[in-house]
DONU-123885 format. One record per residue: x, y, z of N, C-alpha, C in turn; residue in three letters. Coordinates in steps of 0.001 Angstrom, whole numbers, plus 500000, padded with zeros to 6 digits. Example, Ala and Ser with C-alpha at 12.3 -4.5 7.8 and 13.67 -1.06 7.14 Angstrom:
BEGIN
513190 / 494310 / 507800 / 512300 / 495500 / 507800 / 513200 / 496700 / 507800 / ala
512850 / 497750 / 507080 / 513670 / 498940 / 507140 / 512900 / 500030 / 507870 / ser
! end
This chain:
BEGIN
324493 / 687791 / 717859 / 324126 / 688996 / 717155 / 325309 / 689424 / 716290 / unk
324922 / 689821 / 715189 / 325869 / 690296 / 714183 / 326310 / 691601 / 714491 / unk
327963 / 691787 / 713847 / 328134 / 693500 / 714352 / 327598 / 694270 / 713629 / unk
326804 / 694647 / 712984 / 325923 / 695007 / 711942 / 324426 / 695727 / 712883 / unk
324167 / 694073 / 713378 / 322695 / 694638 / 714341 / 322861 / 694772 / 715570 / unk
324088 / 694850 / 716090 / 324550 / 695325 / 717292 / 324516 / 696823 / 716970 / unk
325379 / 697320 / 716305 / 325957 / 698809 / 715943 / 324119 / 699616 / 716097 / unk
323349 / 698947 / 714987 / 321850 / 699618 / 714664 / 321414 / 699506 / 715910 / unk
321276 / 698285 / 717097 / 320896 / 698532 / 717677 / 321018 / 699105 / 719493 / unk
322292 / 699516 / 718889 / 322764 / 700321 / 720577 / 322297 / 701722 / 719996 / unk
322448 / 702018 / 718254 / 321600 / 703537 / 718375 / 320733 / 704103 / 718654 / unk
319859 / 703081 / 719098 / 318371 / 703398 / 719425 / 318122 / 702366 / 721294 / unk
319415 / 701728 / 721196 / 318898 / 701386 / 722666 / 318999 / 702434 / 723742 / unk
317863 / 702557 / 724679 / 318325 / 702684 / 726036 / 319179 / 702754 / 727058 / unk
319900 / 701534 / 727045 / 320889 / 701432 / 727861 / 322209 / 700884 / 727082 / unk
323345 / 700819 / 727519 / 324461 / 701274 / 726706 / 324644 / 699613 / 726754 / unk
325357 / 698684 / 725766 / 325746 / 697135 / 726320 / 327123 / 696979 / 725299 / unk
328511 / 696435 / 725853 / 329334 / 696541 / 725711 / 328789 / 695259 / 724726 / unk
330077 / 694741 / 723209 / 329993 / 693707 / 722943 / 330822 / 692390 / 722506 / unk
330812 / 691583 / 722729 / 331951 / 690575 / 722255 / 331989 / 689385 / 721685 / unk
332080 / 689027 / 720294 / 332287 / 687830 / 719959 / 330538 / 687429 / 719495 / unk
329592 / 688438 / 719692 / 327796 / 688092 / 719662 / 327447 / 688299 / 720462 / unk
328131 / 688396 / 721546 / 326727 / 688486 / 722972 / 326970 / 689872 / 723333 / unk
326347 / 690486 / 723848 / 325854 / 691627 / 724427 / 325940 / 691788 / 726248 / unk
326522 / 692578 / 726726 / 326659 / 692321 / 727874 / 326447 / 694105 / 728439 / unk
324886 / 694683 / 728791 / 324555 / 695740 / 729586 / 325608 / 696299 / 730278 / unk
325804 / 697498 / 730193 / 326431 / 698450 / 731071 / 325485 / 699034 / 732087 / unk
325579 / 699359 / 733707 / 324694 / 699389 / 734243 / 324984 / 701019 / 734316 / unk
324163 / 701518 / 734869 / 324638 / 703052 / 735499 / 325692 / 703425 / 736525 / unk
325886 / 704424 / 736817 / 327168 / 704790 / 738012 / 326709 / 705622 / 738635 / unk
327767 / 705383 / 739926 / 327477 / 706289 / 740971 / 327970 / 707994 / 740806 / unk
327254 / 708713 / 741668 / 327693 / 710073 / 741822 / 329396 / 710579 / 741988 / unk
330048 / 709511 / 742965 / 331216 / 710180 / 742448 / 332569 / 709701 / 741621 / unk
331744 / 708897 / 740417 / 332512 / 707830 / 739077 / 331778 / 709061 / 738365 / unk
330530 / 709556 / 737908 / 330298 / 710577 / 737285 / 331334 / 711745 / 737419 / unk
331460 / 712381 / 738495 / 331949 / 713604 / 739063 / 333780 / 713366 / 738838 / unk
334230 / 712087 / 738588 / 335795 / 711682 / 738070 / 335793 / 711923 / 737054 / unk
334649 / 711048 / 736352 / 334999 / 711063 / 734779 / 334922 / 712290 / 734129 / unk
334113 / 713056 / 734467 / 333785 / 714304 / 734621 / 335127 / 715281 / 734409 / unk
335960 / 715669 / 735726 / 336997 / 716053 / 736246 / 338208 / 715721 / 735018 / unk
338178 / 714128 / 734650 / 339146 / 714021 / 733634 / 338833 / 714318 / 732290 / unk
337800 / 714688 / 732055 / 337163 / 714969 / 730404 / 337556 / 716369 / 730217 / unk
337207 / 717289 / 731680 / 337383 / 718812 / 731096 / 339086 / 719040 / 731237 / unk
339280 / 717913 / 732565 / 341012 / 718663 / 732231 / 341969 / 718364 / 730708 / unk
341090 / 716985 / 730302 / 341932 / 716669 / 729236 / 341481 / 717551 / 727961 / unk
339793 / 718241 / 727926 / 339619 / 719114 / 727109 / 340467 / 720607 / 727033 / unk
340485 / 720734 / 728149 / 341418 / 721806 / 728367 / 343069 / 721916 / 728148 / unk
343474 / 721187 / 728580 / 345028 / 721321 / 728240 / 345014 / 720505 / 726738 / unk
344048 / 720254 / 726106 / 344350 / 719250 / 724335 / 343787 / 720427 / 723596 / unk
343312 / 721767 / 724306 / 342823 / 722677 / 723253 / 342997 / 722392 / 721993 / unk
343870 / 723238 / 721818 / 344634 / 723632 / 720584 / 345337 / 722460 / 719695 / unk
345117 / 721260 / 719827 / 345205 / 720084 / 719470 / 344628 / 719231 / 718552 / unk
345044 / 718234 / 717694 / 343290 / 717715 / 716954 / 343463 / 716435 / 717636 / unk
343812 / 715925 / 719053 / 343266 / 715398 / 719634 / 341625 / 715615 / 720108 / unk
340673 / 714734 / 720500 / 339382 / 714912 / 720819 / 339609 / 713759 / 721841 / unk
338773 / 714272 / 723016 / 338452 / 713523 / 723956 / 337047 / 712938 / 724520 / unk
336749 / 711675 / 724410 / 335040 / 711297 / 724427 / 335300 / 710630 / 725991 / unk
334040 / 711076 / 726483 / 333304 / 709936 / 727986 / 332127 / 709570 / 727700 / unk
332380 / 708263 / 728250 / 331158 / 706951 / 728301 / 330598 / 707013 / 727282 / unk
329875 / 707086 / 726338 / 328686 / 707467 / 725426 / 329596 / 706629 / 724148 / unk
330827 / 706514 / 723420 / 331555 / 706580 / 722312 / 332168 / 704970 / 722363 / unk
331958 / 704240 / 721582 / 332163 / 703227 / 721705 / 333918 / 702933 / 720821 / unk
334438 / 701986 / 721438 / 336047 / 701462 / 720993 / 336190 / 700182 / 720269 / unk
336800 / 699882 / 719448 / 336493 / 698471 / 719124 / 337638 / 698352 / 719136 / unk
337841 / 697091 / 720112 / 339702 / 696513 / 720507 / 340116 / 695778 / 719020 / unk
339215 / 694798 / 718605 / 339835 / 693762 / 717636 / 338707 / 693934 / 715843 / unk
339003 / 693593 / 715663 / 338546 / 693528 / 714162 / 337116 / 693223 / 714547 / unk
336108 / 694075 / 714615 / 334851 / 693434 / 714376 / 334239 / 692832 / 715426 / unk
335138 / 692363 / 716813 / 334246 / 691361 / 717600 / 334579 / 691813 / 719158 / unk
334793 / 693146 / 719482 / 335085 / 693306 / 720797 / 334920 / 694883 / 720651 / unk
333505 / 695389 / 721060 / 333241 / 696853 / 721401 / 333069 / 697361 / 723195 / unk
334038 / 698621 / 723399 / 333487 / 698839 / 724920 / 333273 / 700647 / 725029 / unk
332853 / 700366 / 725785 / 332562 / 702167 / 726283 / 333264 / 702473 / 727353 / unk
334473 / 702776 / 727131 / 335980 / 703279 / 727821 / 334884 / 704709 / 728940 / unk
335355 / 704719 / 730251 / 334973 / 706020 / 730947 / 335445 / 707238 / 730165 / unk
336627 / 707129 / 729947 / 337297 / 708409 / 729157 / 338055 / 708067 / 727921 / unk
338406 / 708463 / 727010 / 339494 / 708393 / 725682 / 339930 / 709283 / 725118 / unk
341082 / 709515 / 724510 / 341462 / 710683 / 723861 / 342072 / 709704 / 722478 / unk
341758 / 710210 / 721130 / 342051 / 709653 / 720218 / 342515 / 710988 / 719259 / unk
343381 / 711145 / 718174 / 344168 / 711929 / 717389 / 344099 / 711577 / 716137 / unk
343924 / 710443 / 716042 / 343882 / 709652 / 714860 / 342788 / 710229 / 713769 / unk
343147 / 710576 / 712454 / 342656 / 710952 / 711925 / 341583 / 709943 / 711199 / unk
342083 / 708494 / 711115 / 341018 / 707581 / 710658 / 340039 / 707481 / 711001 / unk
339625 / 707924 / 712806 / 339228 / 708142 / 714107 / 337706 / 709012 / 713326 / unk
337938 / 709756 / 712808 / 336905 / 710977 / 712278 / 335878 / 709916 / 711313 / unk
336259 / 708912 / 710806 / 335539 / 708421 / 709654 / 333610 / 707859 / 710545 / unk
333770 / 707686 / 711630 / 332431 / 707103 / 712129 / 332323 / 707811 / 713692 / unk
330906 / 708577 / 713829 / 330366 / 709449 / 715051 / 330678 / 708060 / 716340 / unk
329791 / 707251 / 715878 / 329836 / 706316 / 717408 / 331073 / 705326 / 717416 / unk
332050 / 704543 / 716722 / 333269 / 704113 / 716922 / 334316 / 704487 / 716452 / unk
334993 / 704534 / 717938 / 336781 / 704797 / 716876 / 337607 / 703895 / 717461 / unk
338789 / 703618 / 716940 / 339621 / 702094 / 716719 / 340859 / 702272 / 717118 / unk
341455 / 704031 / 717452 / 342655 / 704420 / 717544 / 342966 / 705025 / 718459 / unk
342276 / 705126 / 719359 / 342525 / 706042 / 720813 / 344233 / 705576 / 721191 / unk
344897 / 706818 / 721711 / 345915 / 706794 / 722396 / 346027 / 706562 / 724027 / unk
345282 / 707177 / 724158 / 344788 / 706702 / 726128 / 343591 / 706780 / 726338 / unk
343331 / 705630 / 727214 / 342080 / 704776 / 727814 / 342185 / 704764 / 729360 / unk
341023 / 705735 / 729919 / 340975 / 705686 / 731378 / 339557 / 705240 / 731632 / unk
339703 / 704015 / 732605 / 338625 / 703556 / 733663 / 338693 / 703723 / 734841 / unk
337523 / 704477 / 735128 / 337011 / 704915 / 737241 / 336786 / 703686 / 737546 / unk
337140 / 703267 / 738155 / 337109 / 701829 / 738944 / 336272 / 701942 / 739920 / unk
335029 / 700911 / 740025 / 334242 / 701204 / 741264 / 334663 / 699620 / 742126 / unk
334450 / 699244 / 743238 / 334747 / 698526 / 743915 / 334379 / 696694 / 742797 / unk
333248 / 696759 / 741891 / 333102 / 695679 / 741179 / 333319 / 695183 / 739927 / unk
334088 / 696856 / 739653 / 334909 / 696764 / 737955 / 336358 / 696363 / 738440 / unk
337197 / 696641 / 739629 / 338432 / 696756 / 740218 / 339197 / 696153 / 739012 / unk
338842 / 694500 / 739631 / 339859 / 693413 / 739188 / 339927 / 693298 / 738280 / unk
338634 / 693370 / 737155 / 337843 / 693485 / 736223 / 339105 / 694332 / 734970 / unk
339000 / 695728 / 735710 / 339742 / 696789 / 734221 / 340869 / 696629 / 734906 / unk
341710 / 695910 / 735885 / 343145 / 695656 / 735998 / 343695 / 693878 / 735396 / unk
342978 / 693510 / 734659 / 343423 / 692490 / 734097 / 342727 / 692357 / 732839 / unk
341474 / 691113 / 732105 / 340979 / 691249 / 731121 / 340657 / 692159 / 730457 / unk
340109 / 693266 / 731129 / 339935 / 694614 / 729876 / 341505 / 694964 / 729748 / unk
342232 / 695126 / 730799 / 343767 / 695991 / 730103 / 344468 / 694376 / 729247 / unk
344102 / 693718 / 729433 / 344840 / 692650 / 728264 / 344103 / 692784 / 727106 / unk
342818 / 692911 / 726943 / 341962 / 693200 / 725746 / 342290 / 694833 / 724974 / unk
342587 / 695849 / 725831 / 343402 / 697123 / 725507 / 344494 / 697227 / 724812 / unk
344885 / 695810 / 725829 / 346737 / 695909 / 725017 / 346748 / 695856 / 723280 / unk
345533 / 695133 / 722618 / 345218 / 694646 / 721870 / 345248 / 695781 / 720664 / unk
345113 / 696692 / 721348 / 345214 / 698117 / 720019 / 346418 / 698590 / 720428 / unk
346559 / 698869 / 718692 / 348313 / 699012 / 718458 / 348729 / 700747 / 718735 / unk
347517 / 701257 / 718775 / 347634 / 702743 / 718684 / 347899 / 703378 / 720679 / unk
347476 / 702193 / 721264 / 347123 / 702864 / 722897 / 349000 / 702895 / 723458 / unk
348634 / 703895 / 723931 / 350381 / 704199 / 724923 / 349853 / 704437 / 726380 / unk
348958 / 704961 / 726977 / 348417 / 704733 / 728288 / 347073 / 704422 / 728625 / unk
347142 / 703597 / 729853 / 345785 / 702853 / 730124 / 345881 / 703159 / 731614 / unk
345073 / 703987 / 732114 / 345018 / 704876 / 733020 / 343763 / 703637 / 734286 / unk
343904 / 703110 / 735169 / 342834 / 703410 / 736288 / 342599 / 703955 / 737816 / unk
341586 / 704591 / 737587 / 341474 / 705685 / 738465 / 340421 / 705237 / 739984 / unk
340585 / 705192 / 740746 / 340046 / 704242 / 742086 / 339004 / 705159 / 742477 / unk
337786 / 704939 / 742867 / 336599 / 705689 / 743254 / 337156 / 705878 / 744914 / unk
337378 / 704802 / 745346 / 337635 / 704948 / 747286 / 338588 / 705375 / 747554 / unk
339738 / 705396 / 746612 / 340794 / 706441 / 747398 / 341228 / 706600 / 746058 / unk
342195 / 707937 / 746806 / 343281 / 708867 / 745721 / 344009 / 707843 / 745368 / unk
343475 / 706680 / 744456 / 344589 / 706472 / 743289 / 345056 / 705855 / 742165 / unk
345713 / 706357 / 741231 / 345403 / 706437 / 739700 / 346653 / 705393 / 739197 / unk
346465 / 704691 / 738970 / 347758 / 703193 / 738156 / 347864 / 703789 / 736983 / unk
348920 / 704266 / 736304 / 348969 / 704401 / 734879 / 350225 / 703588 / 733977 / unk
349409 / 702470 / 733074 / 350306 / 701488 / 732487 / 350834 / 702183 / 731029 / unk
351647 / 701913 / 730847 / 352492 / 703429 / 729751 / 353453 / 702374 / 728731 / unk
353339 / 702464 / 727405 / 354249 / 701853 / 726973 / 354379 / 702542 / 725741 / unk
355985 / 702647 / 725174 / 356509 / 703384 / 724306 / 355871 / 702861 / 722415 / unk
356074 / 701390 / 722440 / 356052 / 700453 / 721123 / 354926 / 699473 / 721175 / unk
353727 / 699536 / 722233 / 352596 / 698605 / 722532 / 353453 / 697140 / 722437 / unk
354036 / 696782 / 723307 / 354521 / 695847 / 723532 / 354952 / 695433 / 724940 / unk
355979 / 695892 / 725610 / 356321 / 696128 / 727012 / 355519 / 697386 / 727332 / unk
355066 / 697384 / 728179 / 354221 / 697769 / 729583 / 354793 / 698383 / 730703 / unk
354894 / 699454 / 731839 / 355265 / 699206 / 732982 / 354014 / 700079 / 733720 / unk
353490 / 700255 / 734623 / 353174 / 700576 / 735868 / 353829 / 701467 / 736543 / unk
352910 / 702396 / 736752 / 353239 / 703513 / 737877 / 351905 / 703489 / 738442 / unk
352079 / 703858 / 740458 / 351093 / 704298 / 740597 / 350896 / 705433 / 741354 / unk
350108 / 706202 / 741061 / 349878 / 707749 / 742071 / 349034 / 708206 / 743225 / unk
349617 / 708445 / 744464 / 348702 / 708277 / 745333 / 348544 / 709792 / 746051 / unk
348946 / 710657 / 745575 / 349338 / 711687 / 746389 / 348810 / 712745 / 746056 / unk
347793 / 713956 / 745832 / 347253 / 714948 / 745252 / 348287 / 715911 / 745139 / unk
349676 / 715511 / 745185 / 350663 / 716686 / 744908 / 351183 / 716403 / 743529 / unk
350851 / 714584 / 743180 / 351561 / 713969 / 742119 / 350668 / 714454 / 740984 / unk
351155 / 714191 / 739770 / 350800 / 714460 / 738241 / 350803 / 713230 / 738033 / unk
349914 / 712905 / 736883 / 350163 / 711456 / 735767 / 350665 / 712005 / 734855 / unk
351830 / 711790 / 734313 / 352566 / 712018 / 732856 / 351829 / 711522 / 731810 / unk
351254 / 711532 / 730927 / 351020 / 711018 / 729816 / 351631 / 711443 / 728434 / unk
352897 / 711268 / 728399 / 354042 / 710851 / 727520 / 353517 / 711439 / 725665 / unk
352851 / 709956 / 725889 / 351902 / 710480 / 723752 / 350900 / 711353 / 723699 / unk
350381 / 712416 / 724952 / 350218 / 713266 / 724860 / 350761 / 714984 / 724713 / unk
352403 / 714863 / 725819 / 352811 / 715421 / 726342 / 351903 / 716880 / 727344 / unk
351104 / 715817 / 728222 / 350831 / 716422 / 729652 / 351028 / 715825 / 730402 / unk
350334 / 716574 / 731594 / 349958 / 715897 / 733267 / 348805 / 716018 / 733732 / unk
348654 / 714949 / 734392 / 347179 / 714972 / 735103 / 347166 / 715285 / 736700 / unk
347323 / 716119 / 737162 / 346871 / 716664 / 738442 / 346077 / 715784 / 739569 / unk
346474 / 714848 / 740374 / 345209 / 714185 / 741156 / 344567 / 715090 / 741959 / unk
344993 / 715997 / 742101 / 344280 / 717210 / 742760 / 343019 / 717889 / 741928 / unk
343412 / 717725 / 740404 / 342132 / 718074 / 739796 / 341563 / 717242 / 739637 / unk
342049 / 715488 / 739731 / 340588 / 714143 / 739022 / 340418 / 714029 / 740400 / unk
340866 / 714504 / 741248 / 339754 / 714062 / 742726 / 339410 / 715676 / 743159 / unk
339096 / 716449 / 742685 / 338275 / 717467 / 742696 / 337166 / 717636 / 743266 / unk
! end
Protein backbone atom coordinates (compact mmCIF):
# COMPACT_ATOMS: atom_id res chain seq x y z
CA UNK A 1 0.00 0.00 0.00
CA UNK A 2 1.11 3.39 -0.92
CA UNK A 3 1.57 6.21 1.78
CA UNK A 4 -0.92 8.10 0.00
CA UNK A 5 -3.74 5.25 0.47
CA UNK A 6 -2.63 4.40 3.73
CA UNK A 7 -2.96 8.13 5.13
CA UNK A 8 -6.86 8.20 3.15
CA UNK A 9 -7.39 5.18 4.49
CA UNK A 10 -6.79 5.13 8.33
CA UNK A 11 -9.19 8.40 8.02
CA UNK A 12 -12.03 6.58 7.59
CA UNK A 13 -10.83 3.26 9.13
CA UNK A 14 -12.18 1.78 12.19
CA UNK A 15 -9.45 0.55 13.79
CA UNK A 16 -6.16 2.34 14.09
CA UNK A 17 -3.05 0.16 11.98
CA UNK A 18 0.42 1.30 12.47
CA UNK A 19 2.53 1.36 9.05
CA UNK A 20 5.78 0.28 7.50
CA UNK A 21 7.53 0.00 4.37
CA UNK A 22 3.48 -1.07 2.70
CA UNK A 23 2.13 -3.30 5.04
CA UNK A 24 -0.22 -2.37 7.56
CA UNK A 25 -0.07 -3.87 10.83
CA UNK A 26 -3.65 -3.31 13.26
CA UNK A 27 -3.39 -1.81 16.54
CA UNK A 28 -5.57 -3.78 18.84
CA UNK A 29 -7.44 -2.10 21.78
CA UNK A 30 -6.21 -1.72 25.54
CA UNK A 31 -6.85 -2.52 28.71
CA UNK A 32 -8.51 -0.40 31.51
CA UNK A 33 -5.51 0.40 33.29
CA UNK A 34 -3.03 1.39 29.91
CA UNK A 35 -6.16 3.74 29.28
CA UNK A 36 -6.26 5.19 32.87
CA UNK A 37 -1.91 5.75 32.43
CA UNK A 38 -2.09 7.21 29.32
CA UNK A 39 -4.68 9.15 30.55
CA UNK A 40 -2.80 10.33 33.88
CA UNK A 41 0.23 11.32 31.54
CA UNK A 42 -1.75 13.44 28.92
CA UNK A 43 -3.42 15.70 31.63
CA UNK A 44 -0.24 16.03 33.70
CA UNK A 45 1.72 16.90 30.66
CA UNK A 46 -1.33 19.22 29.58
CA UNK A 47 -1.11 20.84 32.65
CA UNK A 48 2.30 21.75 33.56
CA UNK A 49 2.95 22.64 29.23
CA UNK A 50 0.05 25.22 29.75
CA UNK A 51 1.37 28.19 28.90
CA UNK A 52 3.63 26.66 26.31
CA UNK A 53 3.24 26.05 22.43
CA UNK A 54 4.14 22.70 23.17
CA UNK A 55 0.87 20.35 22.43
CA UNK A 56 0.51 17.06 23.71
CA UNK A 57 -1.47 14.12 21.63
CA UNK A 58 -2.59 10.31 22.96
CA UNK A 59 -3.08 7.36 20.79
CA UNK A 60 -5.30 8.79 18.03
CA UNK A 61 -2.15 11.13 16.20
CA UNK A 62 0.01 9.41 14.11
CA UNK A 63 4.31 9.91 13.98
CA UNK A 64 6.24 9.21 11.08
CA UNK A 65 9.89 8.00 12.19
CA UNK A 66 11.50 8.01 8.55
CA UNK A 67 10.72 9.70 5.34
CA UNK A 68 7.50 8.31 4.14
CA UNK A 69 7.74 4.59 5.22
CA UNK A 70 7.34 4.12 9.01
CA UNK A 71 4.00 5.57 10.76
CA UNK A 72 3.04 4.73 14.60
CA UNK A 73 0.55 5.83 17.13
CA UNK A 74 2.93 6.70 20.12
CA UNK A 75 0.53 6.23 23.64
CA UNK A 76 1.56 9.78 24.42
CA UNK A 77 3.73 12.74 22.56
CA UNK A 78 4.50 16.13 23.14
CA UNK A 79 5.75 17.98 20.03
CA UNK A 80 6.72 22.07 19.89
CA UNK A 81 7.72 22.05 16.62
CA UNK A 82 6.22 24.46 14.68
CA UNK A 83 6.47 22.44 11.29
CA UNK A 84 4.40 20.01 13.57
CA UNK A 85 1.14 22.40 12.92
CA UNK A 86 1.33 21.91 9.05
CA UNK A 87 -0.95 18.40 9.10
CA UNK A 88 -4.07 17.45 11.86
CA UNK A 89 -3.21 13.59 11.74
CA UNK A 90 0.88 13.49 11.37
CA UNK A 91 3.65 15.12 12.96
CA UNK A 92 7.43 14.27 12.36
CA UNK A 93 8.94 16.31 15.34
CA UNK A 94 7.84 15.26 18.66
CA UNK A 95 10.35 15.84 21.47
CA UNK A 96 9.15 12.98 23.84
CA UNK A 97 7.57 9.69 23.10
CA UNK A 98 5.93 7.64 25.91
CA UNK A 99 4.72 3.94 25.63
CA UNK A 100 2.42 2.03 28.51
CA UNK A 101 3.86 -1.17 28.14
CA UNK A 102 1.48 -4.04 28.53
CA UNK A 103 3.01 -7.44 29.24
CA UNK A 104 3.10 -8.15 25.03
CA UNK A 105 4.39 -4.72 23.83
CA UNK A 106 7.34 -5.07 26.78
CA UNK A 107 10.24 -6.24 24.67
CA UNK A 108 8.64 -4.91 21.75
CA UNK A 109 8.87 -0.72 22.73
CA UNK A 110 12.28 -1.57 24.66
CA UNK A 111 14.15 -2.42 21.58
CA UNK A 112 12.79 -2.12 17.78
CA UNK A 113 10.37 0.67 18.31
CA UNK A 114 13.06 2.70 20.60
CA UNK A 115 15.71 1.94 17.75
CA UNK A 116 13.09 3.03 15.13
CA UNK A 117 12.52 6.35 17.62
CA UNK A 118 16.05 6.91 17.76
CA UNK A 119 15.53 7.60 14.15
CA UNK A 120 14.00 11.19 14.65
CA UNK A 121 16.41 13.81 15.06
CA UNK A 122 14.03 16.02 17.05
CA UNK A 123 13.24 13.20 20.12
CA UNK A 124 15.33 13.84 23.54
CA UNK A 125 13.13 11.39 25.68
CA UNK A 126 11.58 8.06 25.10
CA UNK A 127 9.76 7.32 28.14
CA UNK A 128 8.31 3.48 29.03
CA UNK A 129 5.90 3.19 31.44
CA UNK A 130 5.08 -0.62 32.88
CA UNK A 131 1.29 -1.49 33.34
CA UNK A 132 2.28 -4.29 36.35
CA UNK A 133 4.34 -2.32 38.37
CA UNK A 134 5.49 1.24 39.32
CA UNK A 135 7.93 1.60 36.63
CA UNK A 136 8.91 4.17 34.18
CA UNK A 137 12.61 3.70 32.07
CA UNK A 138 13.33 7.05 30.68
CA UNK A 139 16.04 7.03 27.74
CA UNK A 140 17.23 10.85 27.52
CA UNK A 141 19.70 12.14 25.17
CA UNK A 142 21.14 15.65 24.80
CA UNK A 143 22.34 15.56 20.62
CA UNK A 144 20.09 12.26 19.44
CA UNK A 145 23.02 10.33 19.36
CA UNK A 146 24.23 8.84 22.79
CA UNK A 147 21.44 7.62 24.89
CA UNK A 148 21.44 6.73 28.62
CA UNK A 149 18.76 5.13 30.82
CA UNK A 150 17.30 5.86 33.97
CA UNK A 151 14.86 3.94 35.70
CA UNK A 152 12.05 4.97 38.28
CA UNK A 153 10.55 2.83 40.62
CA UNK A 154 9.43 4.69 43.52
CA UNK A 155 6.13 7.01 43.72
CA UNK A 156 8.32 9.52 45.62
CA UNK A 157 10.58 9.76 42.34
CA UNK A 158 9.94 12.37 39.40
CA UNK A 159 10.97 11.71 35.65
CA UNK A 160 13.01 14.76 34.61
CA UNK A 161 12.33 15.56 31.22
CA UNK A 162 15.22 17.91 30.46
CA UNK A 163 13.77 19.42 26.65
CA UNK A 164 10.90 20.07 28.42
CA UNK A 165 12.06 21.42 31.64
CA UNK A 166 9.62 19.32 33.99
CA UNK A 167 8.86 16.33 36.13
CA UNK A 168 6.73 13.60 36.03
CA UNK A 169 5.44 12.50 39.37
CA UNK A 170 4.97 8.49 39.47
CA UNK A 171 2.61 9.23 42.02
CA UNK A 172 0.51 11.06 39.49
CA UNK A 173 1.07 8.37 36.20
CA UNK A 174 0.13 5.63 38.66
CA UNK A 175 -2.78 7.52 39.99
Amino acid sequence: MTVEAYIAFEEKADVRHEYFDGELTPMPGTADLHNIICGNITFLLRQVLKNTNYKVFMENVKVQITDKKHYTYPDVFVTGDERDATSPYIKKYPSIIIEVSSPSTKVYDKTDKFLDYRKISSLRHYLVVDTEKEIVECFSTKDGKEWESEIFTSKNQSVPLAALGVNLPLSAIYE
